[in-house]
Backbone bond lengths (Angstrom), bond angles and torsions (degrees), N, CA, C in turn:
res aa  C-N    CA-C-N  psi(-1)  N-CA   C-N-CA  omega(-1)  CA-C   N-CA-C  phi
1 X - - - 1.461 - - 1.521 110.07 -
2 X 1.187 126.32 140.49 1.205 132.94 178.08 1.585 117.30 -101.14
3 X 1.669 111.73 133.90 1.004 136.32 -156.76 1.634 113.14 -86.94
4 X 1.270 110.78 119.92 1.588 110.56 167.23 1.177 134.88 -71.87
5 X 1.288 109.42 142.71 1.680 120.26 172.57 1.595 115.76 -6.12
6 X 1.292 109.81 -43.65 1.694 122.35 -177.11 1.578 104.17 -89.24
7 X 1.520 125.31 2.08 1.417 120.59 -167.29 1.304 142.93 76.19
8 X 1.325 104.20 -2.93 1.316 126.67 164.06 1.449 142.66 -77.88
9 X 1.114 148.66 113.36 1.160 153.03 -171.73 1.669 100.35 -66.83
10 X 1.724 105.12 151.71 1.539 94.61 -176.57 1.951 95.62 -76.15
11 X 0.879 134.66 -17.57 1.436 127.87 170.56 1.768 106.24 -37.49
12 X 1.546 102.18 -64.58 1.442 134.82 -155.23 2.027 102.18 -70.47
13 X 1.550 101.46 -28.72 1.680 115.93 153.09 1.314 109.45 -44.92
14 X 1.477 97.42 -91.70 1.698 106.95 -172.95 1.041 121.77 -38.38
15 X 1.510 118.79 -50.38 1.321 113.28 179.40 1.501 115.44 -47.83
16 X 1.630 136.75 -49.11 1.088 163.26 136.84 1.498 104.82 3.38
17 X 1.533 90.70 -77.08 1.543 95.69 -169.51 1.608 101.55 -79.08
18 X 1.431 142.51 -4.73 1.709 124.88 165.28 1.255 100.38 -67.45
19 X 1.473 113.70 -60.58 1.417 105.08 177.31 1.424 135.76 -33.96
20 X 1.022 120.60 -58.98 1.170 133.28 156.00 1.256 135.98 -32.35
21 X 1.650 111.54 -24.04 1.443 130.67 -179.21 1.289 95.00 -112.79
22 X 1.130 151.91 -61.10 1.594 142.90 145.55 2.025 84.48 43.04
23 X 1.407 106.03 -120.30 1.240 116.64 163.80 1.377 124.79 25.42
24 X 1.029 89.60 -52.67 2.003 97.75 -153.35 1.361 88.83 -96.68
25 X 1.450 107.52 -46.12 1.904 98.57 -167.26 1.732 109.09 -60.61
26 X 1.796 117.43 -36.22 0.873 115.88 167.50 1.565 133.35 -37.56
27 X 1.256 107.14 -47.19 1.786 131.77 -177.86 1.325 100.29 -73.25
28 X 1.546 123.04 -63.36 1.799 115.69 152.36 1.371 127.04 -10.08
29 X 1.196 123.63 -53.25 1.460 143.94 -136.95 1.673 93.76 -74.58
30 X 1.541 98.25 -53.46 1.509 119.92 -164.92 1.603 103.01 -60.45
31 X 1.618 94.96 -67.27 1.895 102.44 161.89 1.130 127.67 6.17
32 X 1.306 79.99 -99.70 1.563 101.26 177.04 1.224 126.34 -49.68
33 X 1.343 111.95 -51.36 1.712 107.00 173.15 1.409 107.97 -34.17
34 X 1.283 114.72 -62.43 1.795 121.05 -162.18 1.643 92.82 -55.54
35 X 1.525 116.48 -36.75 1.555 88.57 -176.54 1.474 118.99 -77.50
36 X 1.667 87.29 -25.98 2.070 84.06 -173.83 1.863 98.14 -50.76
37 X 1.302 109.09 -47.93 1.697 99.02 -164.50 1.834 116.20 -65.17
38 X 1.712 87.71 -19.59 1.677 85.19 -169.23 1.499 117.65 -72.70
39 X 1.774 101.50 -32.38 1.595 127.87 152.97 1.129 119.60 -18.81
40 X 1.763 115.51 -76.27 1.060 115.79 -168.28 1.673 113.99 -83.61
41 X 1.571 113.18 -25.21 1.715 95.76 170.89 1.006 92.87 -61.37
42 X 1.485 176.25 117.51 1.037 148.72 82.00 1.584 99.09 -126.84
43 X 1.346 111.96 17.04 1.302 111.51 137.24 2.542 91.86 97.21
44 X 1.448 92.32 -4.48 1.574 106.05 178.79 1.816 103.74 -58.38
45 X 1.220 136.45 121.44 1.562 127.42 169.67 1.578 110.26 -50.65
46 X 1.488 126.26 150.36 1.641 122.07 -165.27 1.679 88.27 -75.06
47 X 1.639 118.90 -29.37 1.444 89.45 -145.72 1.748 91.87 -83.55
48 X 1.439 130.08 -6.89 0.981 118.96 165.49 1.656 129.53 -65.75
49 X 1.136 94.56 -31.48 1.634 110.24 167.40 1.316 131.58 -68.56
50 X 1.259 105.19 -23.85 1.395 132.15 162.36 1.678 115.26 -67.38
51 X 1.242 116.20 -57.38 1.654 142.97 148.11 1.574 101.90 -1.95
52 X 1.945 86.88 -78.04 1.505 92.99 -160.88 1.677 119.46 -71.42
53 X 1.488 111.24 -38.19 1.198 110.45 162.08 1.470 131.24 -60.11
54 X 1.481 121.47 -12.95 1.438 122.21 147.14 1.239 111.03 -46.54
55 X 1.518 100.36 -75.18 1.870 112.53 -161.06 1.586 108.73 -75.31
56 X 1.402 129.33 12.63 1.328 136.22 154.22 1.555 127.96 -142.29
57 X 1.614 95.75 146.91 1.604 98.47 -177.22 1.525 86.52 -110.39
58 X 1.259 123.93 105.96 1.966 117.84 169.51 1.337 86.34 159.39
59 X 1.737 94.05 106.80 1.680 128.80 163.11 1.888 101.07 -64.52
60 X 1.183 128.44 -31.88 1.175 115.71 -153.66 1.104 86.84 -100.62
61 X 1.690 141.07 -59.64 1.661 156.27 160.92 1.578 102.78 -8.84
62 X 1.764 111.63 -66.78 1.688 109.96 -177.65 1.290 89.87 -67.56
63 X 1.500 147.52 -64.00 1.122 118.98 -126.87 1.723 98.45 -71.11
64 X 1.176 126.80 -39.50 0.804 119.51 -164.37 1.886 116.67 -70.53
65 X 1.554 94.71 -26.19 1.422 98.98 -175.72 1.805 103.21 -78.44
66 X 1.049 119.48 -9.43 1.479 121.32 157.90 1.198 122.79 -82.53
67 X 1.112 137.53 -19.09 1.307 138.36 154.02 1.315 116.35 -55.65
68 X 1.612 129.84 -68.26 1.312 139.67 128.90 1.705 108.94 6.79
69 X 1.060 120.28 -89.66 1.608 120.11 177.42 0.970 116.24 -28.91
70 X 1.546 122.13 -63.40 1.263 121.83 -150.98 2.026 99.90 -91.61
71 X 0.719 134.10 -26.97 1.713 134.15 134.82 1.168 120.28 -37.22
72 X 1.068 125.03 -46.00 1.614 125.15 -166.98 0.981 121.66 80.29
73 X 1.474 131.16 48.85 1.239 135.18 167.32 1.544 113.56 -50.51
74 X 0.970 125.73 158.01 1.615 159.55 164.89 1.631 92.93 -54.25
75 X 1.129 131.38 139.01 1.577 141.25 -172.21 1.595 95.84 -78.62
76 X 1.111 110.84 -52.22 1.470 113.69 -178.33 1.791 119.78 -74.99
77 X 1.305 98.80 0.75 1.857 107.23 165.34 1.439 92.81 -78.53
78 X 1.860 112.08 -71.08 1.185 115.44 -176.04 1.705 116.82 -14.99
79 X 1.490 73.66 -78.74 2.253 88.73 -171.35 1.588 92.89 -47.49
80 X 0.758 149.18 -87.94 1.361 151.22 -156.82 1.840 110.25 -37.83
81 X 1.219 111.73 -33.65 1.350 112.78 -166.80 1.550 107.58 -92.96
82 X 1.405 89.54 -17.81 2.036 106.11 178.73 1.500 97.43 -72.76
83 X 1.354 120.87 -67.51 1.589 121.34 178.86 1.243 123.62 -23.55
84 X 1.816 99.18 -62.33 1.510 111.60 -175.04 1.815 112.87 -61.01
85 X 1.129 107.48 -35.15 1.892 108.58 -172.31 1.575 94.81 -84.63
86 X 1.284 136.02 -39.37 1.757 124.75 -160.03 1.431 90.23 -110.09
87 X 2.117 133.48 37.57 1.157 103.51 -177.87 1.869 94.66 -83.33
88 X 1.451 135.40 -20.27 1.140 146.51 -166.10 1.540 100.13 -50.90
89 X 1.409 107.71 -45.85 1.578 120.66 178.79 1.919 116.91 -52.83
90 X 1.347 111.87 -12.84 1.143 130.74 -172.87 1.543 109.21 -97.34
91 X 1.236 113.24 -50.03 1.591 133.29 161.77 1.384 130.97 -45.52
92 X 1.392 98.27 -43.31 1.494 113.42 172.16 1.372 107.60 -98.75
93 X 0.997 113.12 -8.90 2.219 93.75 170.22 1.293 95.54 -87.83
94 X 1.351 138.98 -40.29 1.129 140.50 156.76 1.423 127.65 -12.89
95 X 1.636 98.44 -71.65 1.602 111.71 168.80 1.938 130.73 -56.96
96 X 1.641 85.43 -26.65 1.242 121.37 173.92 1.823 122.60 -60.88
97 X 1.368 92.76 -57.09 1.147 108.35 162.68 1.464 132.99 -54.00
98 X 1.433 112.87 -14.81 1.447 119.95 170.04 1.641 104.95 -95.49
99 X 1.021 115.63 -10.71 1.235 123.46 175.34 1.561 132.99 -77.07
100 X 1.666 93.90 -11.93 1.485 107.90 -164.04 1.795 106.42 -86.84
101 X 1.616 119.39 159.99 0.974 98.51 134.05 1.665 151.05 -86.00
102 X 1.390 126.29 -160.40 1.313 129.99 158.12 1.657 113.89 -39.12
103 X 1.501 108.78 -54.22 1.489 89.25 179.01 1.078 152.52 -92.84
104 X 1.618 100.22 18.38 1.648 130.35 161.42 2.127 92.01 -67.07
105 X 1.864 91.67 119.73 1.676 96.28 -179.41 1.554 65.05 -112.59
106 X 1.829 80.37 177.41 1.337 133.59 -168.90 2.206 102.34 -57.83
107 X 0.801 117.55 -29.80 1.917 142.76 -169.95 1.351 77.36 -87.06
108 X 1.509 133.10 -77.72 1.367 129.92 -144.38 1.495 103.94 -76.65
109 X 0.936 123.76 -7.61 1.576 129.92 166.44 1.449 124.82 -77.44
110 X 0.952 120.91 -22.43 1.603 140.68 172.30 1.376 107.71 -71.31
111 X 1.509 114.51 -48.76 1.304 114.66 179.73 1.489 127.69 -90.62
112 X 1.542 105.50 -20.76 1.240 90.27 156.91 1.562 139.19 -98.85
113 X 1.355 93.43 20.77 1.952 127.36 173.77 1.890 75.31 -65.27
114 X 1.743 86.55 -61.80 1.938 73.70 -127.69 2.006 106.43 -63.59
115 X 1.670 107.14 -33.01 1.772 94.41 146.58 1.597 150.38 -55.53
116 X 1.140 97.04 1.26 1.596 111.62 -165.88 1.994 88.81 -86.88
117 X 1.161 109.29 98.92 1.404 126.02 145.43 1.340 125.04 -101.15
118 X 1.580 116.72 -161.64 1.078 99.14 -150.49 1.543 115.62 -84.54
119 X 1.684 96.15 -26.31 1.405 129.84 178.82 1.150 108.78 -56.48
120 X 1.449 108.48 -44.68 1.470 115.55 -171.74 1.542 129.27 -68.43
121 X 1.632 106.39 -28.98 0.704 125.82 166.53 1.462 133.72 -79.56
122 X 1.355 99.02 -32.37 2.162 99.59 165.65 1.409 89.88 -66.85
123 X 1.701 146.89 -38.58 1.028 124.75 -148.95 2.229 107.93 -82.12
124 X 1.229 102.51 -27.52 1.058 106.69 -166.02 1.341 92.72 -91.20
125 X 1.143 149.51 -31.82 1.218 151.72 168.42 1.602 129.73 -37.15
126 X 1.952 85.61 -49.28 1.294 91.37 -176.63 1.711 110.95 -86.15
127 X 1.625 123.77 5.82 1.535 122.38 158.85 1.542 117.53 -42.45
128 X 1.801 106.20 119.49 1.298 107.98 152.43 1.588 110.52 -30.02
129 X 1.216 131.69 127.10 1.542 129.76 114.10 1.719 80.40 88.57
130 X 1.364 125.92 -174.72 1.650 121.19 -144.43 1.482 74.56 -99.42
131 X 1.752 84.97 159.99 1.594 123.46 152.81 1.300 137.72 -74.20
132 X 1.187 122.34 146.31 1.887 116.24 -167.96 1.791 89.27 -105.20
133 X 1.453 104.35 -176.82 1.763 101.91 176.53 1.263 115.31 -99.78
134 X 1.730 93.54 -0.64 1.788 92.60 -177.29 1.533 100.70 -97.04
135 X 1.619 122.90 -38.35 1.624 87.49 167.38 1.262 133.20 -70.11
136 X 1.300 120.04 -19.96 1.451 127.35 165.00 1.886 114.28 -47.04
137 X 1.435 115.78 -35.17 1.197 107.85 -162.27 1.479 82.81 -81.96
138 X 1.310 132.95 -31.07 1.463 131.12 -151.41 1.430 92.05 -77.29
139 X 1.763 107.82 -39.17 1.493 80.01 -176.10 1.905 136.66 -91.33
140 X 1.383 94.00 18.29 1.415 121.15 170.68 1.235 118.12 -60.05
141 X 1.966 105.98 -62.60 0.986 102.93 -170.89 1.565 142.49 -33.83
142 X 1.288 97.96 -68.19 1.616 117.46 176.01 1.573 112.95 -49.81
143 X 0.829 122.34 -34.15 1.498 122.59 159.16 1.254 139.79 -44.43
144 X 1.426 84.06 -70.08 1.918 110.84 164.04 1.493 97.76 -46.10
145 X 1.683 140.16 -56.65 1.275 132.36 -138.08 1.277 95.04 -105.07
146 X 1.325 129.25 -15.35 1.568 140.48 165.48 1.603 114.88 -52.69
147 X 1.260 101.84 -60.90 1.507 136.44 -159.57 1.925 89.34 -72.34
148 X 1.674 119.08 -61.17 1.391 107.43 -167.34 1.814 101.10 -79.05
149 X 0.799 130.95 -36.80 1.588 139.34 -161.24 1.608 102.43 -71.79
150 X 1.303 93.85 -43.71 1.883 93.40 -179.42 1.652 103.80 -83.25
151 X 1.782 128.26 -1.33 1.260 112.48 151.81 1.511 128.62 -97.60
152 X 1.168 114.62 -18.34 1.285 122.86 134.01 1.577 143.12 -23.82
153 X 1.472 112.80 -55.22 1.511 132.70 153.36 1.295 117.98 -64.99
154 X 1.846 128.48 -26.07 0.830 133.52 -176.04 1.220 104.37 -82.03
155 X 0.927 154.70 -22.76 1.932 161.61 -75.44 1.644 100.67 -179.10
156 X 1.253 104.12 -53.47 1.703 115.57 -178.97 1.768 93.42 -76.48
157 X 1.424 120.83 -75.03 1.344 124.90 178.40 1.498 116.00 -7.31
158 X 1.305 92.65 -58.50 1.450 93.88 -175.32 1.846 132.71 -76.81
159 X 1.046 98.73 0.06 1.030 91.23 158.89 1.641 131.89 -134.02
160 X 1.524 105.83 45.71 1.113 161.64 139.32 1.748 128.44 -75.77
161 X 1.260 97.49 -69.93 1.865 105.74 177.13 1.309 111.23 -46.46
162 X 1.335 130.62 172.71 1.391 146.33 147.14 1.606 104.24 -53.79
163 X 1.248 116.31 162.75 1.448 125.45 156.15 1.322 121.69 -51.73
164 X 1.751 105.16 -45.36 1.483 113.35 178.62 1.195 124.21 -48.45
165 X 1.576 91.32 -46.40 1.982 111.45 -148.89 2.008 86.20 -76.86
166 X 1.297 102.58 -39.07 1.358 91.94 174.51 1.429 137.27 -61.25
167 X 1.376 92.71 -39.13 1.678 103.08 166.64 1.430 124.33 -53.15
168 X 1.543 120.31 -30.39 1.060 140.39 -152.80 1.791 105.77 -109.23
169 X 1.752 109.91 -18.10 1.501 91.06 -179.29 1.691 88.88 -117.20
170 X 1.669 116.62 10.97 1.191 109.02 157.83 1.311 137.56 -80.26
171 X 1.718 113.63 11.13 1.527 102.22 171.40 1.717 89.73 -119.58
172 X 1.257 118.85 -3.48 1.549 112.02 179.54 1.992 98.91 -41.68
173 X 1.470 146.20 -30.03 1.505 129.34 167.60 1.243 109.14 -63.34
174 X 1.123 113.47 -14.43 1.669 111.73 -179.54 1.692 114.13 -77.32
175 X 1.673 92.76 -39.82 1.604 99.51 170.17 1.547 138.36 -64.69
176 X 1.758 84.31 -25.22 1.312 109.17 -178.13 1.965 115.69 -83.94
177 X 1.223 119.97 -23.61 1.491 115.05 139.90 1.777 129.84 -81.60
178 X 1.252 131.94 -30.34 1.536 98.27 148.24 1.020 128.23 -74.40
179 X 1.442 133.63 11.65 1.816 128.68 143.21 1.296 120.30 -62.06
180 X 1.354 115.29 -43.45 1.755 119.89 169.88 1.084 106.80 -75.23
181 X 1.038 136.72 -47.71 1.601 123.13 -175.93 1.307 124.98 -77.18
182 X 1.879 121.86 -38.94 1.103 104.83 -174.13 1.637 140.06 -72.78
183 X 1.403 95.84 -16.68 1.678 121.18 169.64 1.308 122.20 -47.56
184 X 1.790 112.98 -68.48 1.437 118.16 134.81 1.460 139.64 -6.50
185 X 1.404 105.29 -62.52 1.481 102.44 -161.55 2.199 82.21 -100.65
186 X 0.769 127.31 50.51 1.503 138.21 179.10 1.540 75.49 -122.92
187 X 1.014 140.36 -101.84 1.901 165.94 -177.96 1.178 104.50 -14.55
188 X 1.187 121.85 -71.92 1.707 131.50 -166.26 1.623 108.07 -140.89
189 X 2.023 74.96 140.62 1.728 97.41 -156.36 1.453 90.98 -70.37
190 X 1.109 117.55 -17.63 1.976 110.25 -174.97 1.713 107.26 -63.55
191 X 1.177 99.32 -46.45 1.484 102.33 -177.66 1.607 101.02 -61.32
192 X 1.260 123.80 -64.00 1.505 120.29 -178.72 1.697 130.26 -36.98
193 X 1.245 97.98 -39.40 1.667 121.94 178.25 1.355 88.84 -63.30
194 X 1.433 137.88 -81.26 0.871 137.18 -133.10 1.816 97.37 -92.12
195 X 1.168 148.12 -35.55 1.456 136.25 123.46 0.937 117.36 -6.40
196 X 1.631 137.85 -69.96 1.327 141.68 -167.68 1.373 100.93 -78.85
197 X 1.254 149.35 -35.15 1.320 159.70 172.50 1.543 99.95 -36.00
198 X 1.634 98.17 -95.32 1.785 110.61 170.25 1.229 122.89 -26.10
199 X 1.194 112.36 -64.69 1.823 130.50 -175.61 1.772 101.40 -44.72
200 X 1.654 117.72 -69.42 1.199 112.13 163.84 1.680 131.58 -58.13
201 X 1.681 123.67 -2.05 1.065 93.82 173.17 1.905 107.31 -106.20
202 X 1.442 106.78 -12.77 1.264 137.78 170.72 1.604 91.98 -32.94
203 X 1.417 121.33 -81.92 1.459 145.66 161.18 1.823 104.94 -30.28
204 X 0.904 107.31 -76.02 1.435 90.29 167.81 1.452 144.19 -47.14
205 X 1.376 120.43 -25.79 1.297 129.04 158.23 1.573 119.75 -92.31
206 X 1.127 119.54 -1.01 1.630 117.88 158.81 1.554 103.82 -103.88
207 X 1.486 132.81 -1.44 1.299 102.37 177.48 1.653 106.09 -146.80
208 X 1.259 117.93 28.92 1.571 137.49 176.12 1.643 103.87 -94.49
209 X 1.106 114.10 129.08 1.619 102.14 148.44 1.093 135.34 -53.89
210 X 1.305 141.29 172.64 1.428 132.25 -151.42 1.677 126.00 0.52
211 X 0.994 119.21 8.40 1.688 138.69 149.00 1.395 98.02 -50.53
212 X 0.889 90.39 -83.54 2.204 128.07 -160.94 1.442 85.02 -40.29
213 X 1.212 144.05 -28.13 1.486 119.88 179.12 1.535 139.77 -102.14
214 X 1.628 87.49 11.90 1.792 121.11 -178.02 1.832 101.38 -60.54
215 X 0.892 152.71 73.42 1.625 153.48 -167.19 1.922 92.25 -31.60
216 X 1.575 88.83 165.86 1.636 98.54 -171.50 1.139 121.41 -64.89
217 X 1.778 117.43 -37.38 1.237 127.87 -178.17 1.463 125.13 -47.41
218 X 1.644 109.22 -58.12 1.383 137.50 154.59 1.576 112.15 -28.88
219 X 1.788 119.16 -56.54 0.973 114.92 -146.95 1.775 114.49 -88.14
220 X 1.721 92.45 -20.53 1.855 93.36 156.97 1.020 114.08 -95.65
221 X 1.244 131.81 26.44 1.794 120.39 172.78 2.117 84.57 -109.55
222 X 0.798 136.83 -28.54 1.444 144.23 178.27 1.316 116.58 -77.00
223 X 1.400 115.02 -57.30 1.291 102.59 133.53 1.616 158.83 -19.02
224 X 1.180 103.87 -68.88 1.578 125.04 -176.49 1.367 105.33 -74.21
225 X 1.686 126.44 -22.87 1.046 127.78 -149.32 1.836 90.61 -103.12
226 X 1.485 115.06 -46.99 1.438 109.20 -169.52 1.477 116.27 -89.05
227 X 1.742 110.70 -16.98 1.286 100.94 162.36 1.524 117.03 -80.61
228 X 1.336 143.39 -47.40 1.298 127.25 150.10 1.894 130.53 -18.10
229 X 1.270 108.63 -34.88 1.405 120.83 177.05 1.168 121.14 -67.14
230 X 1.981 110.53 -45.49 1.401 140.39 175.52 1.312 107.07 -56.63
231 X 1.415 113.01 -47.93 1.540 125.84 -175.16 2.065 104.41 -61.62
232 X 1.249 93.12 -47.51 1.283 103.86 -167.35 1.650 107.43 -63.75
233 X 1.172 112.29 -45.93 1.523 127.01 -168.32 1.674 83.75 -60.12
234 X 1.817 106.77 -98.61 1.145 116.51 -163.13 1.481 126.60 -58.29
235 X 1.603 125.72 -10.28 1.583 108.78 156.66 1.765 100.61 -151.26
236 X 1.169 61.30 77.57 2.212 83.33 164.96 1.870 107.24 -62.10
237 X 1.559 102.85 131.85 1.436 113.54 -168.27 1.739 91.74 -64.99
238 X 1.295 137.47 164.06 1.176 128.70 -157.15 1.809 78.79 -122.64
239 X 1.888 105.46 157.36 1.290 127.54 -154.00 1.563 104.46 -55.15
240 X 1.745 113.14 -45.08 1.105 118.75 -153.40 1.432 108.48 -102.44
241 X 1.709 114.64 1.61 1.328 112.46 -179.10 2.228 95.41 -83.97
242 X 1.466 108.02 -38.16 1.112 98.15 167.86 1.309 146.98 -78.18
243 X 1.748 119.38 0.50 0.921 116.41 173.00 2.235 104.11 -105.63
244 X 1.424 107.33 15.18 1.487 110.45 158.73 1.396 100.93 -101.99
245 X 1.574 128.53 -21.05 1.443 110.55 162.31 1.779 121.16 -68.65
246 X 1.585 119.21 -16.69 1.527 117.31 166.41 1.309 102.70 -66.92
247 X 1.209 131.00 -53.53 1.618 128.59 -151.79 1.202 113.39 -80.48
């Protein structure tokens, strides 16, 4: 095997980059469980839940596209509401992509699109000097097997648990985004605006008249779209804080 610029064998990558993902798949693990169980109370089959957490990396994307399901959204709410929540996922392979080296081909880019979360992405980001495709794949792995295995456990669990215990570790994903968010919007008023933005219009379309009858799909793409805007208008990241976030 031939050795990279940094001295490493692509073996001596992967290994690198599993390690490295270790971490994340762990934090996955938990995830997912809460969705496998939240899945199936809502009446979703495990092995379909299982399905989707294969063919997706985005806690916020399923949860929401399970909400969607079990309503019966319109296919084209769905797709539309998927775009708007995983467009960040588009942004960062992007950013990503300057990050790579030479022997990231055109094939190996696809796949590490479709692992590139969010985790994955502060992690590969924060590499000295470019990335190869073999630590990138390494650092996929554990994720990927985090993310499906802990919906899997979630899926079996449940029909095992009490009703209660289920009810009760079925909003634990719910807990698990005001942990990411509220820290944040503690720090920076952009994050807060745009927190307080959503949250109040969230509230407004479940408890307004003729609001209240906007379907769910609609109502986080309307959402997501004008509190992001709010954020943008009233505390725009300033020129030079983002070009010390390139360097």
């Amino acid at each position: 095997m031939q050795a990279t610029a940094l001295g490493e064998t692509p073996r001596q990558q992967f290994l690198r980059g599993l390690r490295d993902g270790v971490p994340i798949g762990l934090g996955y693990l938990s995830v997912s469980f809460a969705f496998g169980i939240t899945a199936v109370s809502r009446g979703v089959p495990g092995w379909i839940a299982l399905l989707i957490s294969m063919t997706n990396l985005t806690s916020a994307g399923q949860l929401a596209g399970l909400d969607l399901m079990v309503i019966g959204c319109a296919m084209s709410e769905m797709i539309l509401t998927q775009c708007v929540i995983n467009l960040r996922y588009a942004l960062m392979s992007v950013s990503l992509s300057q990050k790579v080296d030479e022997t990231v081909r055109l094939r190996d880019r696809f796949l590490i699109a479709f692992g590139n979360t969010d985790e994955v992405f502060a992690v590969a980001s924060g590499q000295p000097g470019k990335v190869g495709r073999y630590y990138l794949f390494g650092l996929i792995v554990a994720p990927y097997i985090g993310w499906s295995s802990g919906t899997l456990l979630g899926t079996v669990a449940s029909g095992l648990l009490p009703a209660s215990v289920m009810a009760a570790l079925g909003i634990a994903i719910y807990g698990m985004f005001v942990a990411i968010v509220i820290p944040p919007a503690r720090k920076s008023r952009a994050v807060a605006l745009v927190l307080g933005g959503a949250v109040a219009l969230a509230c407004a379309f479940r408890y307004l008249p003729v609001l209240n009858r906007v379907s769910g799909g609609f109502v986080i793409i309307i959402c997501a779209v004008i509190a992001a805007s709010l954020g943008a208008i009233f505390a725009p990241i300033p020129e030079d804080s983002e070009e010390d976030a390139t360097t």
